[in-house]
C-alpha positions in Angstrom: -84.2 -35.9 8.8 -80.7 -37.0 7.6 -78.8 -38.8 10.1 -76.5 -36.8 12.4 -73.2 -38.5 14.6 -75.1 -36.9 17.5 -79.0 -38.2 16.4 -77.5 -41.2 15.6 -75.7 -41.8 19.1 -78.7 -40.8 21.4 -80.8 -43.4 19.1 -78.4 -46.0 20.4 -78.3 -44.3 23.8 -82.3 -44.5 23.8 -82.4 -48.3 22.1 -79.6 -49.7 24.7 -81.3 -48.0 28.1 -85.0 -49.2 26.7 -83.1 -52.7 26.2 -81.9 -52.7 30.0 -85.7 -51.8 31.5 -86.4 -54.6 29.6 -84.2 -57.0 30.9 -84.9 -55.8 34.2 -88.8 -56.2 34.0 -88.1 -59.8 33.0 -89.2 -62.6 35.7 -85.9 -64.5 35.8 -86.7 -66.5 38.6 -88.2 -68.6 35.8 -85.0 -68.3 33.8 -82.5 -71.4 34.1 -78.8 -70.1 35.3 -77.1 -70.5 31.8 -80.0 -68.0 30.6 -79.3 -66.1 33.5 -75.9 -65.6 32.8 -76.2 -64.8 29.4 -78.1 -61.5 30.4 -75.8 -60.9 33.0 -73.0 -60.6 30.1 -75.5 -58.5 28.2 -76.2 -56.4 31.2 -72.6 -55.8 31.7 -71.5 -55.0 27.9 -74.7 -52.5 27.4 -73.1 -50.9 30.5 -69.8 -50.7 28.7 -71.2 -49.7 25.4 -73.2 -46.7 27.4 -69.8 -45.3 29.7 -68.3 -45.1 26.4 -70.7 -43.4 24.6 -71.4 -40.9 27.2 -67.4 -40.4 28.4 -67.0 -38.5 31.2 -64.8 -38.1 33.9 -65.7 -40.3 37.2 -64.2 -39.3 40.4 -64.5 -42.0 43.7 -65.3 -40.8 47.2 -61.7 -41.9 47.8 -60.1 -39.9 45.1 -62.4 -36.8 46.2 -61.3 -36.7 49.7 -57.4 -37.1 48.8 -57.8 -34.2 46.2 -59.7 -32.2 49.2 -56.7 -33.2 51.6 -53.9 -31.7 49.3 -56.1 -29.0 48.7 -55.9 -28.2 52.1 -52.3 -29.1 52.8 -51.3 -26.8 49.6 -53.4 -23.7 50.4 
């Protein structure tokens, strides 16, 4: 099967989310802090790498209830 922009992204999509169960199986009380900062850093760019892969539109609590409000006030 030849190798699609879609096929191709939910391969990394799969490989990235298997790669975070993994690091949060790990026992890192063992781990020594400099270890345990490096994964922290992984953590945090795998996170990236997904929201920017995925996209979306993300709306806070905060931002809901102020749209809601001026709904309101307009109507």
């Amino acid at each position: 099967e030849p190798a699609t922009p879609s096929n191709t992204s939910e391969m990394r999509i799969a490989h990235l989310e298997n790669r975070l169960e993994v690091i949060r199986a790990m026992d890192k009380h063992s781990l020594s802090h400099a270890e345990k900062r490096v994964l922290r850093r992984e953590v945090r760019e795998i996170k990236k790498e997904l929201a920017a892969i995925s996209g979306g539109v993300y709306l806070s609590v905060g931002a809901i209830i102020l749209i809601a409000l001026l709904l309101i006030l307009l109507l």
